[in-house]
mmCIF file of the N, C-alpha and C atoms, coordinates in Angstrom:
data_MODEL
# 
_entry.id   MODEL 
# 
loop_
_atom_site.group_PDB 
_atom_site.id 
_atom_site.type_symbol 
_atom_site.label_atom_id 
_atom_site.label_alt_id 
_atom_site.label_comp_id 
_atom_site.label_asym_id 
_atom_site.label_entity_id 
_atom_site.label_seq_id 
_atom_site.pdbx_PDB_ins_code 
_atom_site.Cartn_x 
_atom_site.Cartn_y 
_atom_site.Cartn_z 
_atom_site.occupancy 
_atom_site.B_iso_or_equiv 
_atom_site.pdbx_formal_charge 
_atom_site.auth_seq_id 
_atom_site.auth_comp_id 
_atom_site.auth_asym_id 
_atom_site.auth_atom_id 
_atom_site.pdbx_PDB_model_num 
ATOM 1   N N  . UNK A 1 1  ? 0.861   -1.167 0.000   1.00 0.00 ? 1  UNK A N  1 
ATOM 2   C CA . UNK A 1 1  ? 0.000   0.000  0.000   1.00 0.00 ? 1  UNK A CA 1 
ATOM 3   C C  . UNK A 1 1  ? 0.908   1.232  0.000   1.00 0.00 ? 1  UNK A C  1 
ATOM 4   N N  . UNK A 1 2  ? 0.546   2.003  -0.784  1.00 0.00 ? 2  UNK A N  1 
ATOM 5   C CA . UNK A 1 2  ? 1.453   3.312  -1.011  1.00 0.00 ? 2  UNK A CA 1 
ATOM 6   C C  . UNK A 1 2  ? 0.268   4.831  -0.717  1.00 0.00 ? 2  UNK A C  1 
ATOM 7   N N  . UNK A 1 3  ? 1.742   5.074  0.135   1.00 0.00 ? 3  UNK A N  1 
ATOM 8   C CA . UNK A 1 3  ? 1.092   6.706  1.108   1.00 0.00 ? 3  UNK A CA 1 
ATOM 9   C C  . UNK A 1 3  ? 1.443   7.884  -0.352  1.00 0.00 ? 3  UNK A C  1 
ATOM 10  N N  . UNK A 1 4  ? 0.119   8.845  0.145   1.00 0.00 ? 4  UNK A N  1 
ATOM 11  C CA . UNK A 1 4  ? -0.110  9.765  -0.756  1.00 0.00 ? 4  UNK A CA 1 
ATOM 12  C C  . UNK A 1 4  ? 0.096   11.095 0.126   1.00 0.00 ? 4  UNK A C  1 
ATOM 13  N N  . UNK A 1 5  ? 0.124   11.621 -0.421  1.00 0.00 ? 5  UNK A N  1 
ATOM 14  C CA . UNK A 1 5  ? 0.360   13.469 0.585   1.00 0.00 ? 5  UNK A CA 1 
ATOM 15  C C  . UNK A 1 5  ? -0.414  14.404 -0.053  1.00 0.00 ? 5  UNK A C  1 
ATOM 16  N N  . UNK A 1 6  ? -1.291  14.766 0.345   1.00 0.00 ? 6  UNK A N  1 
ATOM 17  C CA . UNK A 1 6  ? -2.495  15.735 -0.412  1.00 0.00 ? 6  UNK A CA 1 
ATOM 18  C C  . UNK A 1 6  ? -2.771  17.559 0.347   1.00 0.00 ? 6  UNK A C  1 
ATOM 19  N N  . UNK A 1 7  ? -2.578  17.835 -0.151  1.00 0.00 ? 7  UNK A N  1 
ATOM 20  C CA . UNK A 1 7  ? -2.931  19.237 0.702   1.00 0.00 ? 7  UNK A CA 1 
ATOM 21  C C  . UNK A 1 7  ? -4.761  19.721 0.382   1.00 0.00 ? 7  UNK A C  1 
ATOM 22  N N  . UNK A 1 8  ? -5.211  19.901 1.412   1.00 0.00 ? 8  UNK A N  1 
ATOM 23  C CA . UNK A 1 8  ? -6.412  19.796 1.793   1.00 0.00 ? 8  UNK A CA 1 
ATOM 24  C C  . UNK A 1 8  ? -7.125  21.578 2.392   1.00 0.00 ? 8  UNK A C  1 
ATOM 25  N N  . UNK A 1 9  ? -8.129  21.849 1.643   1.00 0.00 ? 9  UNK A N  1 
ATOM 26  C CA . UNK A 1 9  ? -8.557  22.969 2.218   1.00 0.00 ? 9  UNK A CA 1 
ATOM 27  C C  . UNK A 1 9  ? -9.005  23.098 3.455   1.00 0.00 ? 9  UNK A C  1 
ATOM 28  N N  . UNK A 1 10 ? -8.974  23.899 4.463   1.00 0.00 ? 10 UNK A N  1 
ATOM 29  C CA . UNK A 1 10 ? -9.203  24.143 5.645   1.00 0.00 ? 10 UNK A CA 1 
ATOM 30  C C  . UNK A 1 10 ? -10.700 23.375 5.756   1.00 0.00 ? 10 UNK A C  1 
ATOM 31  N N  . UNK A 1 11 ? -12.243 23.737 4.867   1.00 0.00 ? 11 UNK A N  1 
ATOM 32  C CA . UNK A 1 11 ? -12.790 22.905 4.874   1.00 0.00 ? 11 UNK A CA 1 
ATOM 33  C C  . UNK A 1 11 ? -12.995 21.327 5.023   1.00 0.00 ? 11 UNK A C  1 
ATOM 34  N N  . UNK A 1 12 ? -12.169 20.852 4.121   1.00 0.00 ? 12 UNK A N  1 
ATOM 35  C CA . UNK A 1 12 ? -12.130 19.299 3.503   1.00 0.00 ? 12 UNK A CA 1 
ATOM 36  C C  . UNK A 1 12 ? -11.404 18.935 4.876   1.00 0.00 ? 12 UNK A C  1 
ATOM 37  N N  . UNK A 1 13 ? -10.546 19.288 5.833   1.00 0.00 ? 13 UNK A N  1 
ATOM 38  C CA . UNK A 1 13 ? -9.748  19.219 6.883   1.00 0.00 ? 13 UNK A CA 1 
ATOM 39  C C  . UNK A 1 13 ? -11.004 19.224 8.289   1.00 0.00 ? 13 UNK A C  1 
ATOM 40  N N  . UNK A 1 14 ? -11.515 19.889 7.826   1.00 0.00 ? 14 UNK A N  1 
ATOM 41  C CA . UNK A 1 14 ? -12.890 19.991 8.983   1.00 0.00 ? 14 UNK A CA 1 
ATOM 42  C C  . UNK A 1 14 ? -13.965 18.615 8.563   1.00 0.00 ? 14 UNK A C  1 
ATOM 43  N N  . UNK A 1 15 ? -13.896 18.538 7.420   1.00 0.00 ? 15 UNK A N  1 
ATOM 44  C CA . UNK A 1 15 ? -15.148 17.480 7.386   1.00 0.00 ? 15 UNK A CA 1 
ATOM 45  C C  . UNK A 1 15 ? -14.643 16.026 7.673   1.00 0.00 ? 15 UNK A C  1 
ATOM 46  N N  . UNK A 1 16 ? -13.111 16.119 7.121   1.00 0.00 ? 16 UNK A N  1 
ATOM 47  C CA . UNK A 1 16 ? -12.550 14.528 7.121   1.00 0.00 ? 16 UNK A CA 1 
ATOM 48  C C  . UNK A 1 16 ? -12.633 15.090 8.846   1.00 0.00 ? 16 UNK A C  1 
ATOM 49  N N  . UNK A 1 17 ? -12.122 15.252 10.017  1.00 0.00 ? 17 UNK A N  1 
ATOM 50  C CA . UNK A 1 17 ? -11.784 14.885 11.196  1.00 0.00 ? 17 UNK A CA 1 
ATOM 51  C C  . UNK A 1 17 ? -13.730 15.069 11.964  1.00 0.00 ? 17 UNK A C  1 
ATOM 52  N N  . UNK A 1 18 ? -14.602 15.339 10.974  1.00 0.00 ? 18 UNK A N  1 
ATOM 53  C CA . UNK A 1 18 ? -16.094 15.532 11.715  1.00 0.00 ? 18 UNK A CA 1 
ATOM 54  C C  . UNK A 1 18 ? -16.315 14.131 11.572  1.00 0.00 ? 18 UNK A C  1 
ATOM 55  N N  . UNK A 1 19 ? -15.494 13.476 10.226  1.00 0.00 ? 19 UNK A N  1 
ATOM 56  C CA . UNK A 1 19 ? -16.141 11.659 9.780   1.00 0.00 ? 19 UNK A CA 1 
ATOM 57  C C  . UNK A 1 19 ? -15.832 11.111 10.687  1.00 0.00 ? 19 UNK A C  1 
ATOM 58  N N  . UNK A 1 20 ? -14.442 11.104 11.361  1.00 0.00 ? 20 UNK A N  1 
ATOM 59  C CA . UNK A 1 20 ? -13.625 10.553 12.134  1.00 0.00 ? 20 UNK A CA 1 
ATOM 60  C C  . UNK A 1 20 ? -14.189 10.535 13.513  1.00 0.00 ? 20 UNK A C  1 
ATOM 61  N N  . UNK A 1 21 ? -15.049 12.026 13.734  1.00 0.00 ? 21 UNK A N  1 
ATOM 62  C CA . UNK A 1 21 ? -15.180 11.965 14.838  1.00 0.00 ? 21 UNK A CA 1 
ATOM 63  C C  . UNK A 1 21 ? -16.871 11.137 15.410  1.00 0.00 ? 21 UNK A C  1 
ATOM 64  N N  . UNK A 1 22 ? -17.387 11.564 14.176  1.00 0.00 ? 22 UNK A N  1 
ATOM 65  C CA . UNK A 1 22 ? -19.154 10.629 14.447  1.00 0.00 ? 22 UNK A CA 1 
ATOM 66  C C  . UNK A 1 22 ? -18.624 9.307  14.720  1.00 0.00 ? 22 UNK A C  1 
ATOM 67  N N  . UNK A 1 23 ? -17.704 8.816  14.082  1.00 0.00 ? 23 UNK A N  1 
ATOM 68  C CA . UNK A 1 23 ? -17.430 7.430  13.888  1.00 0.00 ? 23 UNK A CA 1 
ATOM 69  C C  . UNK A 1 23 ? -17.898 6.879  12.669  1.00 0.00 ? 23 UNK A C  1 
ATOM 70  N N  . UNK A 1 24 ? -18.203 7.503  11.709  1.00 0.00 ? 24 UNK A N  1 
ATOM 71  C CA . UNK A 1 24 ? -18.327 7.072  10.063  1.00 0.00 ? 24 UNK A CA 1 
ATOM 72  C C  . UNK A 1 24 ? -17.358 6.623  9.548   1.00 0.00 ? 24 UNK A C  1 
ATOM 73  N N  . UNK A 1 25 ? -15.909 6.937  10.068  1.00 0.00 ? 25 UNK A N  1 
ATOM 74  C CA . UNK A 1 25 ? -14.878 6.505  9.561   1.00 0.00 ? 25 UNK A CA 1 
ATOM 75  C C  . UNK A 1 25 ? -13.852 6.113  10.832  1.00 0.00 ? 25 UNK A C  1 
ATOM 76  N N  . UNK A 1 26 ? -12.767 5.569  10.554  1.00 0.00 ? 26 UNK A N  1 
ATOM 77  C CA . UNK A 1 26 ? -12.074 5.321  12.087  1.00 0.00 ? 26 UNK A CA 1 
ATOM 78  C C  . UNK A 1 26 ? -10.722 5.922  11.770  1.00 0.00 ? 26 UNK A C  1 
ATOM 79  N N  . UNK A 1 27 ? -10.390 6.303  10.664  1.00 0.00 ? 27 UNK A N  1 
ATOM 80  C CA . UNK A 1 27 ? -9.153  7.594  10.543  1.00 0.00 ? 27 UNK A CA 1 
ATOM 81  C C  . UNK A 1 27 ? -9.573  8.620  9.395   1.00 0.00 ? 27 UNK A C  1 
ATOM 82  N N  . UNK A 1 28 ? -8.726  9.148  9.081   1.00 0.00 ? 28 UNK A N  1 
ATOM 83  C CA . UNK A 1 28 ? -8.311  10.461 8.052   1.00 0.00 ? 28 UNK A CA 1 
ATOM 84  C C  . UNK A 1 28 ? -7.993  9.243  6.704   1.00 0.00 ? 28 UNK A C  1 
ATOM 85  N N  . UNK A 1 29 ? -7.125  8.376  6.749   1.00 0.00 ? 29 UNK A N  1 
ATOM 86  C CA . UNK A 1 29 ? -6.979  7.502  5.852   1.00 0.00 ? 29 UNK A CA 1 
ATOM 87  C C  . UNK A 1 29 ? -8.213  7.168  5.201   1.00 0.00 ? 29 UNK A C  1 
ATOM 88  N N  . UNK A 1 30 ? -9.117  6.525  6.264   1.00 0.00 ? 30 UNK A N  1 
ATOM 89  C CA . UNK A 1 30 ? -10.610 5.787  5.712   1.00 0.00 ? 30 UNK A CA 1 
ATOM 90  C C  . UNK A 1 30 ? -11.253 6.737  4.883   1.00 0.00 ? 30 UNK A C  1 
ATOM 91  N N  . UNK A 1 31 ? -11.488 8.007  5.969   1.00 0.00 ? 31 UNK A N  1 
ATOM 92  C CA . UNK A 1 31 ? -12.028 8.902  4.981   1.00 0.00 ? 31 UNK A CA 1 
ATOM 93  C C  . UNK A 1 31 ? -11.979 9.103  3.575   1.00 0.00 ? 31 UNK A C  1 
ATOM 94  N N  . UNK A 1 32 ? -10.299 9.538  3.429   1.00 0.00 ? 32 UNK A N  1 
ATOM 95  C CA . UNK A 1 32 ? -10.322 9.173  1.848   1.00 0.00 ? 32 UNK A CA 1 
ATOM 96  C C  . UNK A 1 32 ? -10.622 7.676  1.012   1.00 0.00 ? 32 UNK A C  1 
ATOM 97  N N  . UNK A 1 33 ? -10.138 6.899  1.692   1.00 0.00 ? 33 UNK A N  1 
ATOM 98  C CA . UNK A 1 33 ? -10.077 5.677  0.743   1.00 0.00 ? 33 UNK A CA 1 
ATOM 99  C C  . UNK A 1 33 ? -11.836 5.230  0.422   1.00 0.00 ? 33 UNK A C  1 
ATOM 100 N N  . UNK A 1 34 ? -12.622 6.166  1.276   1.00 0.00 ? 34 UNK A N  1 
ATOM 101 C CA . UNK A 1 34 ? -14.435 5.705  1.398   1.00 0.00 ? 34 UNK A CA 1 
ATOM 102 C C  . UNK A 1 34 ? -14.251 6.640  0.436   1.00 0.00 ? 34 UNK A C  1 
ATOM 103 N N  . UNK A 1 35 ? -13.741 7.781  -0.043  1.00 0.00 ? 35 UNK A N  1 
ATOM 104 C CA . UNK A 1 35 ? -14.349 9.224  -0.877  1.00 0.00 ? 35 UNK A CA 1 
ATOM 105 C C  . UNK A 1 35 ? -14.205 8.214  -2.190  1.00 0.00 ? 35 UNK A C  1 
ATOM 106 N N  . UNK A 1 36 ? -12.777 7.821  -2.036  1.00 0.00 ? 36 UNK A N  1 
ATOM 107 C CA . UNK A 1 36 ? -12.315 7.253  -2.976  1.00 0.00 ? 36 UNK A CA 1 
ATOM 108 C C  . UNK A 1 36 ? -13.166 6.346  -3.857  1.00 0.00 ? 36 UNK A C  1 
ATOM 109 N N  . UNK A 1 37 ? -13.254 5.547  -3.233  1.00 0.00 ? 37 UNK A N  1 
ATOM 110 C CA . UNK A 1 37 ? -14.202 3.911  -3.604  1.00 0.00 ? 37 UNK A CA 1 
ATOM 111 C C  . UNK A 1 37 ? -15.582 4.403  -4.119  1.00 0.00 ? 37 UNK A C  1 
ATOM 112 N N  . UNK A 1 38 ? -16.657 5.698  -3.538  1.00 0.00 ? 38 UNK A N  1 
ATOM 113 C CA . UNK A 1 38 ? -17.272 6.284  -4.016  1.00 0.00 ? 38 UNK A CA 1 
ATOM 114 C C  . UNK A 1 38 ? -17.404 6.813  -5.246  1.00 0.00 ? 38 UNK A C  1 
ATOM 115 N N  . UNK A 1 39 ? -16.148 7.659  -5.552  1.00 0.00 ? 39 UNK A N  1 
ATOM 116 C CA . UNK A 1 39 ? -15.886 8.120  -6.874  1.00 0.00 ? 39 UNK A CA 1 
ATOM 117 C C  . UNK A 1 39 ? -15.823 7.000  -8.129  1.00 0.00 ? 39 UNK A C  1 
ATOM 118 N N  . UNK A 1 40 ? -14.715 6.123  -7.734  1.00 0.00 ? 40 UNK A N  1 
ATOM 119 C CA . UNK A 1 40 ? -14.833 4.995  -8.456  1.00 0.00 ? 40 UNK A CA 1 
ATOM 120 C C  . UNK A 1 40 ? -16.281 4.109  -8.763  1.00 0.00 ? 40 UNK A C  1 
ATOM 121 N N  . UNK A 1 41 ? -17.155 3.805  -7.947  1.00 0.00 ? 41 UNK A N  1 
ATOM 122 C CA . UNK A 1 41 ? -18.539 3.275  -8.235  1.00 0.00 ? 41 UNK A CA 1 
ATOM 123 C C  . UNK A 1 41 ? -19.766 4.348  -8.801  1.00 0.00 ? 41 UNK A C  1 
ATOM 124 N N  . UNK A 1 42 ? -19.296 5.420  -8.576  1.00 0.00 ? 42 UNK A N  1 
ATOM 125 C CA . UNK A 1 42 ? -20.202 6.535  -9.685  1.00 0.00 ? 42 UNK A CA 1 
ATOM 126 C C  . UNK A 1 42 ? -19.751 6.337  -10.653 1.00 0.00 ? 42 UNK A C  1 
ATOM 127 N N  . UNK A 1 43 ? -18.372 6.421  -11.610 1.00 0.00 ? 43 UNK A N  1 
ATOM 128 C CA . UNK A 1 43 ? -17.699 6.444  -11.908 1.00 0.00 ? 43 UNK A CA 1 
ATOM 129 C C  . UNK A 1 43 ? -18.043 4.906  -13.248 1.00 0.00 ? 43 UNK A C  1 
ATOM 130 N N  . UNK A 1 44 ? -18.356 3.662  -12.311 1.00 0.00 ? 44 UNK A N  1 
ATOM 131 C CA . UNK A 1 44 ? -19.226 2.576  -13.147 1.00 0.00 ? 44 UNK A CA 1 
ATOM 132 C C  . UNK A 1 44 ? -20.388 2.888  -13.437 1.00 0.00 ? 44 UNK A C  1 
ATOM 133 N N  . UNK A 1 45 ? -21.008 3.542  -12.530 1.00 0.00 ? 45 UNK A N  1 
ATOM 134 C CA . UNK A 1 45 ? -22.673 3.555  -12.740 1.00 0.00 ? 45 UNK A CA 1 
ATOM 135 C C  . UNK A 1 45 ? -22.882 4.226  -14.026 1.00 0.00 ? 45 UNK A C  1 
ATOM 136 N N  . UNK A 1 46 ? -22.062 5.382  -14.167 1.00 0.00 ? 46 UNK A N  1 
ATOM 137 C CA . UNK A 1 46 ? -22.504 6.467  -15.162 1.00 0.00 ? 46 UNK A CA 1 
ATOM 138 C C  . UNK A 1 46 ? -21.901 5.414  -16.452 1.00 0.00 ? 46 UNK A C  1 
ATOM 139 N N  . UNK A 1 47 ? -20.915 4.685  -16.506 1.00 0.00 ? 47 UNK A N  1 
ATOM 140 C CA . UNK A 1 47 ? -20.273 4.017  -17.443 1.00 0.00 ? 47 UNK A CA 1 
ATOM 141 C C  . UNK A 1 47 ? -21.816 3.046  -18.074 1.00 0.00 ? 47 UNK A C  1 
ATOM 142 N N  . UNK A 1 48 ? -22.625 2.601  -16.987 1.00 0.00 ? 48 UNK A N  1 
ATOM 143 C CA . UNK A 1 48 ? -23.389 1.678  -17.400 1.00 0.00 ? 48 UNK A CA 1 
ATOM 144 C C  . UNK A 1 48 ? -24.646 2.193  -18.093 1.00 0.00 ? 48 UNK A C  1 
ATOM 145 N N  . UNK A 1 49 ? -25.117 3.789  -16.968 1.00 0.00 ? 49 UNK A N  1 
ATOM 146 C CA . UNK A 1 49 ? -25.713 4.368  -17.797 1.00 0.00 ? 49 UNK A CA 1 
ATOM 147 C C  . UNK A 1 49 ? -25.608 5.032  -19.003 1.00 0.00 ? 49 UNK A C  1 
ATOM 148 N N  . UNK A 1 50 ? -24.741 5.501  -19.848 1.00 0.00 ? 50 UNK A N  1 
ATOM 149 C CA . UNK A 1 50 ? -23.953 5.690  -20.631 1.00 0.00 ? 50 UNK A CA 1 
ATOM 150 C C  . UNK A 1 50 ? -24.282 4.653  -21.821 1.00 0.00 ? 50 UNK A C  1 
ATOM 151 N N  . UNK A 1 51 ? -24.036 3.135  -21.441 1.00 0.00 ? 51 UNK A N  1 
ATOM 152 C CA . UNK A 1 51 ? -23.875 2.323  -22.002 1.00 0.00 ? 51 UNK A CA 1 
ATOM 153 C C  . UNK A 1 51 ? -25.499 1.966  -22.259 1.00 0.00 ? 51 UNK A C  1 
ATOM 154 N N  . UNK A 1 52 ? -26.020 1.910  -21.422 1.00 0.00 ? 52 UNK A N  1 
ATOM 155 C CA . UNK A 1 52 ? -27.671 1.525  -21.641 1.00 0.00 ? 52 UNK A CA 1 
ATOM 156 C C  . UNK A 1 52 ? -28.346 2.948  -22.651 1.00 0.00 ? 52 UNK A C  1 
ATOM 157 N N  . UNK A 1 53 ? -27.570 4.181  -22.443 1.00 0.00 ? 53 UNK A N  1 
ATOM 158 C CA . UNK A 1 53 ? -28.785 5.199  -23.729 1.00 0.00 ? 53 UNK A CA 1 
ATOM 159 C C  . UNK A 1 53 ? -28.051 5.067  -25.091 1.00 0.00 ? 53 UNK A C  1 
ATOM 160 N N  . UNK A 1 54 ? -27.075 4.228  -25.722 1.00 0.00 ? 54 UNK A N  1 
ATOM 161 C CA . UNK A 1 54 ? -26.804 3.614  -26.837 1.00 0.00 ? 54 UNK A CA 1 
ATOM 162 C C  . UNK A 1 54 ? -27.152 2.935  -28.033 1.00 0.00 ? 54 UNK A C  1 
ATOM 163 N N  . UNK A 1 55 ? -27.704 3.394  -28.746 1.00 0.00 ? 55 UNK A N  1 
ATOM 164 C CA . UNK A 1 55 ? -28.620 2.767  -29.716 1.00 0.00 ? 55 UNK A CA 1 
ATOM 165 C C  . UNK A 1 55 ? -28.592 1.031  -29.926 1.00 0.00 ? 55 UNK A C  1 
ATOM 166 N N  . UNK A 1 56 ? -29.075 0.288  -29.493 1.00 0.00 ? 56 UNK A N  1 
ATOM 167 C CA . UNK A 1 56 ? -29.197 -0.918 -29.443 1.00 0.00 ? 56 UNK A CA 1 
ATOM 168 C C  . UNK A 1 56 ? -29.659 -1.510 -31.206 1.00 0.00 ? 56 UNK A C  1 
ATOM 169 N N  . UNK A 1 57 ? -28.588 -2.303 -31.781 1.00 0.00 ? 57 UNK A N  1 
ATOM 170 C CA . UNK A 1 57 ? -29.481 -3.047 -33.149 1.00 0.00 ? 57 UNK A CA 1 
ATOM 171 C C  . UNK A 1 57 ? -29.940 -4.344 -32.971 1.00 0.00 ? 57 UNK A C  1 
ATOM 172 N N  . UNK A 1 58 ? -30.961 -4.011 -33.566 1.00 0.00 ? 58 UNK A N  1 
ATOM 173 C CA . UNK A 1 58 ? -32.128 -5.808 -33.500 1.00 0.00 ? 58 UNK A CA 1 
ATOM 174 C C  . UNK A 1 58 ? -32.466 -5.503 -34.317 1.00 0.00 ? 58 UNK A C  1 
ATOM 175 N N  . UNK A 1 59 ? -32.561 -7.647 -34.692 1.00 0.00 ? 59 UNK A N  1 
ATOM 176 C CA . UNK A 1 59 ? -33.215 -8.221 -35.660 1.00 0.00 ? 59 UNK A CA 1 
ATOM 177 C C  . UNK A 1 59 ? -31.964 -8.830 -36.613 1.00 0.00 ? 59 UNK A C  1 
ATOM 178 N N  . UNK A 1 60 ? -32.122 -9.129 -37.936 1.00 0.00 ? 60 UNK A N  1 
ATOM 179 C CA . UNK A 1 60 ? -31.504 -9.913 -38.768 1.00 0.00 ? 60 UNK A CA 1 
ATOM 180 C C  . UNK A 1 60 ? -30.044 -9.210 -39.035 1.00 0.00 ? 60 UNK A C  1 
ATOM 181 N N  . UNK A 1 61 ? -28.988 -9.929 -38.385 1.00 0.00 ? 61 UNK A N  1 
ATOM 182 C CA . UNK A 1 61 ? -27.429 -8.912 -38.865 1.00 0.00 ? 61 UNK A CA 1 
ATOM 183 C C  . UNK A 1 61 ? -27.111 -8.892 -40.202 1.00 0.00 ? 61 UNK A C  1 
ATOM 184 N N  . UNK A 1 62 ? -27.702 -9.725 -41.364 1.00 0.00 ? 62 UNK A N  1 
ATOM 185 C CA . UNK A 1 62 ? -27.414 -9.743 -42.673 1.00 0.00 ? 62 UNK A CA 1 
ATOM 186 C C  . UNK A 1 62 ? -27.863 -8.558 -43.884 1.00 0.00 ? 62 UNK A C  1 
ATOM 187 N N  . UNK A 1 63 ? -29.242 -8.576 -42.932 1.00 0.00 ? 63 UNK A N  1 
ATOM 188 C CA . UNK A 1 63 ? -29.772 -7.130 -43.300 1.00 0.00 ? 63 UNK A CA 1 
ATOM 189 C C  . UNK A 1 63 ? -29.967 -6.027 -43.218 1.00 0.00 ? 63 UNK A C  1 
ATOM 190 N N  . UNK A 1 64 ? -29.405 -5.794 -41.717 1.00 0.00 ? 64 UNK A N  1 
ATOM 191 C CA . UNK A 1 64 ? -28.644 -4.626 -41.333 1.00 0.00 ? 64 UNK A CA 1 
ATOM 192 C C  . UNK A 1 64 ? -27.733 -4.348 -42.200 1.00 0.00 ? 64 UNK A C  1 
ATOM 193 N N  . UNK A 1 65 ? -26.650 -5.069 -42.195 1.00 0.00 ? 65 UNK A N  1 
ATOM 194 C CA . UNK A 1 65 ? -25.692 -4.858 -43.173 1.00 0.00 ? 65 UNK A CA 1 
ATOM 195 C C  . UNK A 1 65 ? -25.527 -4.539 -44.435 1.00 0.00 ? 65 UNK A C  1 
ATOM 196 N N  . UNK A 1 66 ? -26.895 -4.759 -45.121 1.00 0.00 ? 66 UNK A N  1 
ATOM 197 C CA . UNK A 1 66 ? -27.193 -4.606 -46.682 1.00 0.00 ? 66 UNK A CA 1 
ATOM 198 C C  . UNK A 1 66 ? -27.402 -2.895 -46.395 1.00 0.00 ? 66 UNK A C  1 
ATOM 199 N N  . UNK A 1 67 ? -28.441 -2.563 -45.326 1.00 0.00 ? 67 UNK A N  1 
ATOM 200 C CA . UNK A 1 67 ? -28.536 -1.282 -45.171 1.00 0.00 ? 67 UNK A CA 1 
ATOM 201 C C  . UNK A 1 67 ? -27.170 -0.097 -45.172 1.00 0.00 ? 67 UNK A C  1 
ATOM 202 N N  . UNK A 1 68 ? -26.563 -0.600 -44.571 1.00 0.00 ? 68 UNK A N  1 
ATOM 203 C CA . UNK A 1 68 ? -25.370 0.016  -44.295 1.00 0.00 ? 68 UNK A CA 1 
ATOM 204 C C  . UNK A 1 68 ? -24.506 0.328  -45.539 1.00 0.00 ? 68 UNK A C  1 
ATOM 205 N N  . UNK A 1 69 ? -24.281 -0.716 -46.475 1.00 0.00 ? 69 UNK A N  1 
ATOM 206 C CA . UNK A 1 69 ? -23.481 -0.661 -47.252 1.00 0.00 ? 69 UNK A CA 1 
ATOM 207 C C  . UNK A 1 69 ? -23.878 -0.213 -48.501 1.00 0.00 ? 69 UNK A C  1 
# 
């Protein structure tokens, strides 16, 4: 596992040690690595939605193809 060094706005510094402190998170580490893992699974979702408003072809591929060409 490899350490990162981030400089953090006075805000983002207040909210990571508020996570820490409800107990949503159990360090400053978690915090990010939860922001993290978040970003990454939006990150699929939109990939899938994305992928689902894509024009879908049906029906016969031979005659699609006549169209095309």
């Amino acid at each position: 596992m490899s350490t990162l060094s981030v400089p953090l706005t006075p805000e983002l510094e207040v909210f990571i040690k508020a996570q820490v402190k409800s107990g949503r998170a159990a360090n400053k580490a978690d915090v990010v690595r939860r922001a993290l893992r978040a970003m990454s699974e939006e990150e699929a979702v939109e990939a899938v939605l994305r992928a689902a408003r894509e024009p879908t072809l049906r029906g016969n591929l031979r005659e699609l193809m006549k169209k095309i060409d």
